[in-house]
C-alpha positions as CSV (number, residue, x, y, z in Angstrom):
1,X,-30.6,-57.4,-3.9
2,X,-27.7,-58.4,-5.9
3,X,-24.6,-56.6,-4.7
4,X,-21.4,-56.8,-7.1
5,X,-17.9,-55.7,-4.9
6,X,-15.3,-54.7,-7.4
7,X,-11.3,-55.0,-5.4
8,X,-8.1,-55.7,-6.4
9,X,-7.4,-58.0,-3.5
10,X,-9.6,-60.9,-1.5
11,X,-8.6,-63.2,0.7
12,X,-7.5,-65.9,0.9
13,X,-7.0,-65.1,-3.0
14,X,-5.1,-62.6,-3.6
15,X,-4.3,-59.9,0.3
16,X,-1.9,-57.5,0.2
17,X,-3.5,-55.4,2.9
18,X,-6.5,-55.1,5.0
19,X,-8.8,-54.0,1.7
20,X,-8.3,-57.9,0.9
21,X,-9.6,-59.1,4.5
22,X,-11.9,-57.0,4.3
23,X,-13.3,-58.1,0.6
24,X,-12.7,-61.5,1.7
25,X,-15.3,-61.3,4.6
26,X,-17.5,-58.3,4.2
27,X,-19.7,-60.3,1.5
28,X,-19.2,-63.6,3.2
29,X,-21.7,-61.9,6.1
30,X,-24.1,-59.8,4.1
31,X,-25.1,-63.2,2.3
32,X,-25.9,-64.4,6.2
33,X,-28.7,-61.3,5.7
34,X,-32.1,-62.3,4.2
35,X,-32.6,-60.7,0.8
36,X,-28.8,-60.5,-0.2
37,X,-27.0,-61.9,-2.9
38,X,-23.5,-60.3,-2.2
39,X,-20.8,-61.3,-5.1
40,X,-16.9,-60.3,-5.7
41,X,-15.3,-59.5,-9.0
42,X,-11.4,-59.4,-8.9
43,X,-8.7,-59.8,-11.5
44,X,-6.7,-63.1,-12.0
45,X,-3.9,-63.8,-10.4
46,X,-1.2,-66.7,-11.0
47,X,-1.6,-67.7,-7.3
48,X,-2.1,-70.9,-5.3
49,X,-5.7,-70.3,-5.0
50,X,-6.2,-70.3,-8.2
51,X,-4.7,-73.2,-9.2
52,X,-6.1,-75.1,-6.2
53,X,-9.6,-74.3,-6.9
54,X,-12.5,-75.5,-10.1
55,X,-13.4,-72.4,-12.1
56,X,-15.7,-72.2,-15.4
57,X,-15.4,-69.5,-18.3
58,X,-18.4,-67.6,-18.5
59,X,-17.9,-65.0,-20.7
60,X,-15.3,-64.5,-23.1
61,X,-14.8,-61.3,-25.0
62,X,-12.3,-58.2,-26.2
63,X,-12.0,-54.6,-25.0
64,X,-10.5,-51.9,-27.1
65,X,-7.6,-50.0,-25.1
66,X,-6.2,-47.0,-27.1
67,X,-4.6,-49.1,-30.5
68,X,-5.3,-52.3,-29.0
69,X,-7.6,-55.3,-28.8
70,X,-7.4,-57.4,-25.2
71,X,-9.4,-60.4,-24.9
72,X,-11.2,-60.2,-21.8
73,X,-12.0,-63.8,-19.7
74,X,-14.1,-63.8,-16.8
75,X,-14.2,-67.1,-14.9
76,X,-16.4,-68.4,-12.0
77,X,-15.5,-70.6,-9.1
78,X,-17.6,-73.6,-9.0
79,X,-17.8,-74.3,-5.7
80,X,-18.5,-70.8,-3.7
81,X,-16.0,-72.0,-1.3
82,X,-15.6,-68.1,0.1
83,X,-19.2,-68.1,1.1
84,X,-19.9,-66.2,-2.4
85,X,-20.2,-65.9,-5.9
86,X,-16.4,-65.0,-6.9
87,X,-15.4,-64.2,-10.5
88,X,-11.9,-63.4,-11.9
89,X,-11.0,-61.1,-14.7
90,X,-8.4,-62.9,-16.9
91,X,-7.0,-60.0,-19.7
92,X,-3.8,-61.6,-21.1
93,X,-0.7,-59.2,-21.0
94,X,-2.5,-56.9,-17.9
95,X,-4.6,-58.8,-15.8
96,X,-2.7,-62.5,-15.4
97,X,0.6,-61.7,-13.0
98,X,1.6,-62.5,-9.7
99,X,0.8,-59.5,-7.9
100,X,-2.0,-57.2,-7.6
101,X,0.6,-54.1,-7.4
102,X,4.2,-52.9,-8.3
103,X,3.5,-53.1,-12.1
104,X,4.6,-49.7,-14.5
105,X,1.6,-49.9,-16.4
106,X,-0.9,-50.5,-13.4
107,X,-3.0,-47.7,-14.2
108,X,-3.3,-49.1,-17.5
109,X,-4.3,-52.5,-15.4
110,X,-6.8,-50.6,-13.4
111,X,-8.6,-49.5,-16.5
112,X,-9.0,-52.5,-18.3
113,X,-10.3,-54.4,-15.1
114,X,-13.1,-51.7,-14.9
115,X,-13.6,-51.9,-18.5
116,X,-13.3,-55.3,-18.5
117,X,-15.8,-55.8,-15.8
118,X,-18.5,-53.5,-16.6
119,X,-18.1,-54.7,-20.8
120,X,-19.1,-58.0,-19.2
121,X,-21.7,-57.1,-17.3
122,X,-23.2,-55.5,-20.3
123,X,-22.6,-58.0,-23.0
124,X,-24.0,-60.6,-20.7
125,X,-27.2,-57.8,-19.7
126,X,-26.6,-58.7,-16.2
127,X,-27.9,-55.9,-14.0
128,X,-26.4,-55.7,-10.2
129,X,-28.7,-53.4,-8.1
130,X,-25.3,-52.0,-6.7
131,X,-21.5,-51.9,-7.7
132,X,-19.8,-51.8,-4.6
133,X,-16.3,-49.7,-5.5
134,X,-13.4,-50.6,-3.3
135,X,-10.9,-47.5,-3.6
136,X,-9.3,-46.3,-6.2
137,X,-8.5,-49.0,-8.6
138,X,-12.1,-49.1,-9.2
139,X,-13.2,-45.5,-8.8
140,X,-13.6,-44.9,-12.0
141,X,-16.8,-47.3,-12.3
142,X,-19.3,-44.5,-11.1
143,X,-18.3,-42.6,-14.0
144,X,-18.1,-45.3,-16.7
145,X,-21.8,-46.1,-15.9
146,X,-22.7,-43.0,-16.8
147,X,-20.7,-41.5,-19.1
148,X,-20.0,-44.1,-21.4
149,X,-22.0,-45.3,-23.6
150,X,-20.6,-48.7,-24.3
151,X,-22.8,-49.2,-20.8
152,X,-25.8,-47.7,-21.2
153,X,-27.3,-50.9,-19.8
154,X,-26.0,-50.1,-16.6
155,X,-26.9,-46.6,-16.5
156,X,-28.5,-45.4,-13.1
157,X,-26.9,-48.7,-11.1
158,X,-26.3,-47.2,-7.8
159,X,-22.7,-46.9,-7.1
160,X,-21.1,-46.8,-3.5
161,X,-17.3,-45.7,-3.8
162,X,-15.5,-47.1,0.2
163,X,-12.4,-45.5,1.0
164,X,-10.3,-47.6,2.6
165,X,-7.2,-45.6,2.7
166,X,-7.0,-42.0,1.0
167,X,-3.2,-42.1,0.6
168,X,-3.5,-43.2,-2.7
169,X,-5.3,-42.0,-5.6
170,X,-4.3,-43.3,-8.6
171,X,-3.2,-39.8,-10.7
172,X,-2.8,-40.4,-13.9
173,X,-2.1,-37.9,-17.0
174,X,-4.6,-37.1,-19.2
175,X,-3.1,-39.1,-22.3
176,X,-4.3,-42.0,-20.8
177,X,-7.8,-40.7,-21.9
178,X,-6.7,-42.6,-24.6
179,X,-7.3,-45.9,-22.7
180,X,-10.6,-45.5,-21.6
181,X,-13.8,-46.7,-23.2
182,X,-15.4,-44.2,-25.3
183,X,-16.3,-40.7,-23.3
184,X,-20.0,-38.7,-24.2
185,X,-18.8,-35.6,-25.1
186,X,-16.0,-33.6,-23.5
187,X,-18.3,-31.7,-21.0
188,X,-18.5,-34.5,-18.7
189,X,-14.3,-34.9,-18.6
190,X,-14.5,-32.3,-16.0
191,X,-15.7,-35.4,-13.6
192,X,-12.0,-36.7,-13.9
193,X,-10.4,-33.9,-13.4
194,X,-8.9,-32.8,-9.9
195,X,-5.4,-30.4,-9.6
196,X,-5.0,-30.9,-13.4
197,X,-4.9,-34.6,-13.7
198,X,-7.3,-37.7,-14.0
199,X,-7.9,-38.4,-10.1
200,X,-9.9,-41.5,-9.7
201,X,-10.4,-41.5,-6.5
202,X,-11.8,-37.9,-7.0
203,X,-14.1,-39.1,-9.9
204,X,-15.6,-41.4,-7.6
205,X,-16.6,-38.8,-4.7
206,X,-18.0,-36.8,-7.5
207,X,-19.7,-39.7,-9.7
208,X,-20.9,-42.1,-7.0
209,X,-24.2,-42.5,-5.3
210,X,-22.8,-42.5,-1.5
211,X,-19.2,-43.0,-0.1
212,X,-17.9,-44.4,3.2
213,X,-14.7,-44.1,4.8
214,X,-13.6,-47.5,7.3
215,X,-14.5,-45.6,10.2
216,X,-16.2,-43.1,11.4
217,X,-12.9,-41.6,13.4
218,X,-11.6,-41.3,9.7
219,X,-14.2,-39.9,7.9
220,X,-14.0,-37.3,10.4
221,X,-10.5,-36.9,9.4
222,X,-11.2,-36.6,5.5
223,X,-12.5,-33.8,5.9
224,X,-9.3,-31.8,6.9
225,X,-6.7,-34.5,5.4
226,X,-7.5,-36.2,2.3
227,X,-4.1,-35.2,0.2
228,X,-5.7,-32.1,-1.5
229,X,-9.4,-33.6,-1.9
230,X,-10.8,-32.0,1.1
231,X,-12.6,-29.5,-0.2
232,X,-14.2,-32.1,-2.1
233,X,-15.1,-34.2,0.6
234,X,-16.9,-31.0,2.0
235,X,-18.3,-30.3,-1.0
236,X,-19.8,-33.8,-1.1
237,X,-20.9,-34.2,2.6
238,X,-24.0,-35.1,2.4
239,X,-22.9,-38.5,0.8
240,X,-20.6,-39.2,2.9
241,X,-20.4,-42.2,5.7
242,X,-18.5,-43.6,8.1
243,X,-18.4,-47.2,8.7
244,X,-15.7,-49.1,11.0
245,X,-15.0,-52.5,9.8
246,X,-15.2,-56.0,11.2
247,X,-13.1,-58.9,11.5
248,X,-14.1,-62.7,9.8
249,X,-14.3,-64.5,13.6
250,X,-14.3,-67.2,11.8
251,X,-10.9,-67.0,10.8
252,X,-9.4,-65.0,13.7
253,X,-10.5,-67.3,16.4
254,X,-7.8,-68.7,18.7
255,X,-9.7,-71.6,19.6
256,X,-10.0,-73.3,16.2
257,X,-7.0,-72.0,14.6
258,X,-4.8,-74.3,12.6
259,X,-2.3,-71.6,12.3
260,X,-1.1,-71.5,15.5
261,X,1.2,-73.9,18.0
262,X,-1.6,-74.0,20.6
263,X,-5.2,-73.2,20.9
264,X,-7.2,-71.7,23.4
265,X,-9.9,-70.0,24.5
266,X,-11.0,-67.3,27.2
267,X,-11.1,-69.6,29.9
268,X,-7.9,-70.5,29.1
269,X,-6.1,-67.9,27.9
270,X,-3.3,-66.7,29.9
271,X,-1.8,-70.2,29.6
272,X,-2.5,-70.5,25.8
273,X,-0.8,-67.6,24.9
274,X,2.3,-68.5,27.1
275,X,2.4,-71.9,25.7
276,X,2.6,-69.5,21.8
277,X,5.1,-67.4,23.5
278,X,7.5,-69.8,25.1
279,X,7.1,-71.8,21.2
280,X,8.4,-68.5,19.1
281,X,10.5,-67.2,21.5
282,X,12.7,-70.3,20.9
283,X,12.4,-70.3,17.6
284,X,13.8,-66.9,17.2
285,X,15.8,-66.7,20.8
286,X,14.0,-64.4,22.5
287,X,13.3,-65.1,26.7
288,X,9.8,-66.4,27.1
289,X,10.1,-64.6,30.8
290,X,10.4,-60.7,29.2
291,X,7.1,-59.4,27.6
292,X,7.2,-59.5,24.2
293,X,5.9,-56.6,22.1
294,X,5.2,-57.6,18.2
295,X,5.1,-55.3,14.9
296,X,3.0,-56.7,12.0
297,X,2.6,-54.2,8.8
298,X,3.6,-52.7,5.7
299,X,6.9,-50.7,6.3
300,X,5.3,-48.0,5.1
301,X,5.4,-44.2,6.6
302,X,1.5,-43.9,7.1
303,X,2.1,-46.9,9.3
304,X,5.0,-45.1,11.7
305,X,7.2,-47.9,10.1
306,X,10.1,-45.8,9.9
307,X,10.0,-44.7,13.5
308,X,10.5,-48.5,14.2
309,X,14.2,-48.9,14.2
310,X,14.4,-45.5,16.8
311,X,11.5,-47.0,19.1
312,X,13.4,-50.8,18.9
313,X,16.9,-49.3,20.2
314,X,15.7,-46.7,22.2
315,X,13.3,-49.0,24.1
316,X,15.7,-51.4,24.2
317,X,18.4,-49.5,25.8
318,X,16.3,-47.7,28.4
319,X,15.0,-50.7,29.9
320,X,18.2,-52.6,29.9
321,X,16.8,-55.1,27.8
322,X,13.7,-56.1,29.7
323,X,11.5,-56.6,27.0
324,X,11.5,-58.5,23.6
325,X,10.4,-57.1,20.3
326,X,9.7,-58.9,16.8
327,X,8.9,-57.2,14.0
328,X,7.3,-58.9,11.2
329,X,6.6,-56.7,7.8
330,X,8.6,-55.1,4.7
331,X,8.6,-52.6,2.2
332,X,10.8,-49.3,2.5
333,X,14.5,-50.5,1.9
334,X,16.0,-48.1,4.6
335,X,13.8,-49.4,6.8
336,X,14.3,-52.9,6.4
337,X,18.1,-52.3,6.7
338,X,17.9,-50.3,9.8
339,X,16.5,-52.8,11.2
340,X,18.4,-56.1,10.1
341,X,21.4,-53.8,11.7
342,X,19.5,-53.8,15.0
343,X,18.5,-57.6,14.4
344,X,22.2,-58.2,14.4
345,X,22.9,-56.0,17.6
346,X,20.4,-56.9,20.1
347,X,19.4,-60.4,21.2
348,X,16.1,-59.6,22.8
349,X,14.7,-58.4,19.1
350,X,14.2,-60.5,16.2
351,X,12.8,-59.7,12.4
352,X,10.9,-61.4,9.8
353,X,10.8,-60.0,6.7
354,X,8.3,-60.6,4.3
355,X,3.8,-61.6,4.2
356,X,3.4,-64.9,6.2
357,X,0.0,-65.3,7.2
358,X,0.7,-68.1,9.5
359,X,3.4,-66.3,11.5
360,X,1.0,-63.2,12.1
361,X,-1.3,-65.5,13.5
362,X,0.9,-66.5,16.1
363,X,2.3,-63.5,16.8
364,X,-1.0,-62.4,17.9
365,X,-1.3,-65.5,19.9
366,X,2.1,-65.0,21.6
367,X,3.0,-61.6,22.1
368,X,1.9,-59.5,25.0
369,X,1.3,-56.3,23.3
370,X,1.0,-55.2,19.8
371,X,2.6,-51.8,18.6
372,X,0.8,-49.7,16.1
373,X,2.7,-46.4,15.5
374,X,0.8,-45.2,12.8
375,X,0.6,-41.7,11.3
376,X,-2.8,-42.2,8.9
377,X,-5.0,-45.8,10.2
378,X,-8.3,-45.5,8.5
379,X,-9.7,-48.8,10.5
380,X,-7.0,-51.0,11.2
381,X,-7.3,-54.6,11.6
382,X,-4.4,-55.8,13.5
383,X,-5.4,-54.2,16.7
384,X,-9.0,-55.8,16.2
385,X,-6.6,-59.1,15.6
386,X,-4.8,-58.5,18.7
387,X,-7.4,-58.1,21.0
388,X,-9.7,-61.0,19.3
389,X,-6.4,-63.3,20.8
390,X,-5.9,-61.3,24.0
391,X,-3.1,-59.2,23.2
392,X,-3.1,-55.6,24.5
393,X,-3.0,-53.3,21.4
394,X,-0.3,-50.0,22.2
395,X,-1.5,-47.5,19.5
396,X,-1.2,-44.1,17.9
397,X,-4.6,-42.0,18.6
398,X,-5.5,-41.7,15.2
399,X,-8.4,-42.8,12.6
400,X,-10.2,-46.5,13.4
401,X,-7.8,-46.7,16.3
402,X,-9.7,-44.0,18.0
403,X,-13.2,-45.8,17.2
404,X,-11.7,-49.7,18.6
405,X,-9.0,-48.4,21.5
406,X,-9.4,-46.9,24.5
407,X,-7.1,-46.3,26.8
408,X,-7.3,-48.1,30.3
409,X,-6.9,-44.4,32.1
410,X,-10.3,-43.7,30.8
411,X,-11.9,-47.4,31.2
412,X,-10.6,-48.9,28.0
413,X,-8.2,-52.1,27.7
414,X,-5.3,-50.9,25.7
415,X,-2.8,-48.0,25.6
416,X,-2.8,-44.5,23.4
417,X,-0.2,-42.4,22.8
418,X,-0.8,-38.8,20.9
419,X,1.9,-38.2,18.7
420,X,3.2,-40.3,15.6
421,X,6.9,-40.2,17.1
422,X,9.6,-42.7,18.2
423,X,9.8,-40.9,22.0
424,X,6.1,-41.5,22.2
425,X,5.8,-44.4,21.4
426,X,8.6,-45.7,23.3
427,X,6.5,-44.0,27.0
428,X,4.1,-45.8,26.0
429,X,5.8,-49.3,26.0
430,X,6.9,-48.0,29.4
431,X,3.5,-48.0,31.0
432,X,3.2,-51.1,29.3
433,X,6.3,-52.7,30.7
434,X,4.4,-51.8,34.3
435,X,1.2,-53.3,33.4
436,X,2.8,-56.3,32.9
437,X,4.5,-56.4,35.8
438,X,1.0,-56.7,37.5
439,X,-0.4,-59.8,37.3
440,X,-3.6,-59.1,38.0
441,X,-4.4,-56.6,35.7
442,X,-2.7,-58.1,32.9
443,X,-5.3,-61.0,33.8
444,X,-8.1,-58.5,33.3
445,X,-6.7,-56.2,30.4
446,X,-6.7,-60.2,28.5
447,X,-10.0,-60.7,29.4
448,X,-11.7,-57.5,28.8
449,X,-9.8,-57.4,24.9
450,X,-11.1,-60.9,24.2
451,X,-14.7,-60.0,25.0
452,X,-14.9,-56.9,22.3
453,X,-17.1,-58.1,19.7
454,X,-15.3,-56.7,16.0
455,X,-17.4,-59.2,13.7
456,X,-18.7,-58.2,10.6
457,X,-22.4,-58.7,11.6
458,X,-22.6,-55.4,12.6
459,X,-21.0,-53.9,9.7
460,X,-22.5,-56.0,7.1
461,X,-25.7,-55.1,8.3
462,X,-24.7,-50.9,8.5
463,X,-23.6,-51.3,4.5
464,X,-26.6,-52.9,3.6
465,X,-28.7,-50.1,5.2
466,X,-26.9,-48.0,3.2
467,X,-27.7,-49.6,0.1
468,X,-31.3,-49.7,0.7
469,X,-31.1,-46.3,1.7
């Protein structure tokens, strides 16, 4: 069964967000399961990877978008280093920047990769027996196979459409009809449409052969919050799935990790993560002897980000300074200055701003508990990260959280609170300031977070049942 997953982002190539881990691993471990030839198609990016790695052209061809011609480049990396097939869609002037986002003409970016990709596939009559649609930027697919008959090769390819965050939805207006491939007739432009404007995330509930959500806990929740596509989601129920998603335990495995300062293992654990702790607690003056909570995300509101700066001082300042807190992240400005202002005020919290990979590694590895405020978490992967390295995740009830964290009041080893606020959240880190005051049960909560089992054998195998189904 050839599988084909069309995505912005993969890591190690190109991660903005947990879509790229998940790209990154998800096919890595349905190649592990006999019969499947699992693939990724991405854009190009000028990054590292890139360069570093051996890739051959193999295909080389032109798209028409509106008044103009793009050539359209698709390479292949020789060596399958990722564990599969991965090809990159090189259009010059759209799809060669830096960065998979932040560009004023991205939606214009998003079409030609579809185009691109699925003009490929059909020059070179290659025939996947399933485009695997990863949000938005590539919901569009489901209805180019379709309705357009540049692709009538691919017609009746089954499509699966994975939601892994419903916040965004790619609205566009409808002159950028112009930019599409060529439509069959006007009847069909209905499929677009949602609230008046080309929705491709709605197009791809509508168009696509089945859909998931990244957990069942949020799939539960599309159905009453989806930004103004619920009744759509109730209207197309009976494709619907949910399906929580696993962690690469390859990667995330503390006792083989070259990212952090020490390794360790269950056995070991307590004192591996105190040897991490004492390590970046002196790099960024913090007191090894205070637990240390730790922050890693997009500032972003759907992540509680902008409660952060409330729940840093407030916690702060009730417990006299007792605990330490670093925050590693960026994005919203105000947020960012908030909390350089409380970086310069209090000596028991420090901040990072920015992606580094290696230093959320070891933030996992040192700190005690991880903080996860969010308002919307469709799976979440940091608290699956935490717990993997034997931190305690303290998170909002919401989404995948519910599906991976329970609390320790009802036999669980972590900490919910209900509410996306900062008063919440900060009660929280007070039960957790008294679980770390006992020993022993800190001792436990470690081992009992270390002993989940988040890999993607599980999932891998649930999405390929639902291709065969």
């Amino acid at each position: 069964m050839k599988i084909f997953h069309l995505s912005m982002e993969c890591y190690p190539v190109a991660k903005v967000g947990g879509l790229g881990d998940v790209v990154g691993a998800l096919p890595k471990y349905q190649n592990k399961i006999e019969g499947i030839d699992a693939k990724v198609v991405m854009p190009w990016y000028n990054r590292q990877f890139v360069h570093d790695h051996d890739f051959e052209t193999v295909f080389d061809g032109f798209i028409h978008q509106s008044h103009h011609m793009f050539q359209v480049q698709v390479m292949k990396e020789r060596g399958n280093t990722l564990g599969f097939e991965l090809y990159l869609v090189k259009i010059p002037g759209l799809l060669d920047r830096d960065n998979p986002y932040g560009y004023w003409d991205e939606s214009q970016q998003f079409l030609a990769f579809q185009h691109g990709v699925l003009h490929w596939l059909s020059a070179m009559k290659i025939r996947p027996d399933v485009l695997h649609c990863h949000d938005y930027h590539t919901g569009l697919v489901p209805f180019m196979v379709e309705h357009c008959p540049e692709f009538r090769f691919l017609k009746g390819v089954k499509t699966i459409g994975t939601i892994h965050n419903g916040e965004y939805q790619g609205q566009m207006k409808w002159e950028m009809l112009n930019y599409f491939p060529w439509i069959n007739g006007e009847t069909n432009l209905g499929l677009l449409d949602w609230a008046g404007m080309i929705n491709p995330l709605a197009a791809m509930l509508k168009c696509c052969h089945a859909f998931n959500a990244v957990s069942g806990g949020y799939m539960e929740e599309l159905y009453h919050s989806l930004r103004g596509l619920e009744t759509l989601v109730q209207q197309e129920h009976a494709k619907a799935y949910g399906i929580i998603n696993g962690i690469d335990t390859e990667v995330w495995n503390p006792e083989t990790d070259d990212m952090l300062d020490f390794n360790y293992g269950k056995e070991d654990a307590e004192q591996g993560k105190r040897r991490n702790k004492i390590e970046i607690c002196e790099e960024y003056g913090l007191n090894p002897d205070l637990p240390l909570i730790g922050f890693i995300g997009r500032f972003a509101g759907e992540k509680g980000a902008d409660l952060l700066p409330e729940i840093v001082s407030k916690s702060i300042r009730q417990t006299h300074g007792k605990l330490n807190i670093i925050v590693l992240g960026s994005g919203d400005k105000d947020t960012e200055n908030r909390l350089k202002d409380l970086d310069d005020l209090f000596s028991n919290f420090a901040l990072d701003l920015g992606y580094k990979e290696a230093l959320s590694h070891r933030i996992y590895a040192s700190a005690d508990f991880l903080l996860m405020p969010s308002r919307v978490e469709p799976c979440g992967l940091n608290q699956m990260y935490a717990m993997r390295y034997g931190t305690i995740p303290v998170v909002r009830y919401t989404g995948g959280l519910k599906d991976t964290v329970q609390d320790i009041t009802t036999g669980g080893a972590g900490l919910n609170f209900a509410y996306p606020s900062a008063d919440d959240a900060v009660n929280a880190l007070h039960r957790a300031l008294n679980i770390y005051a006992d020993k022993k049960l800190m001792t436990n909560l470690i081992a009992a977070n270390m002993n989940f089992n988040f890999s993607w054998e599980k999932s891998a195998e649930n999405y390929v049942n639902l291709y065969r189904k």
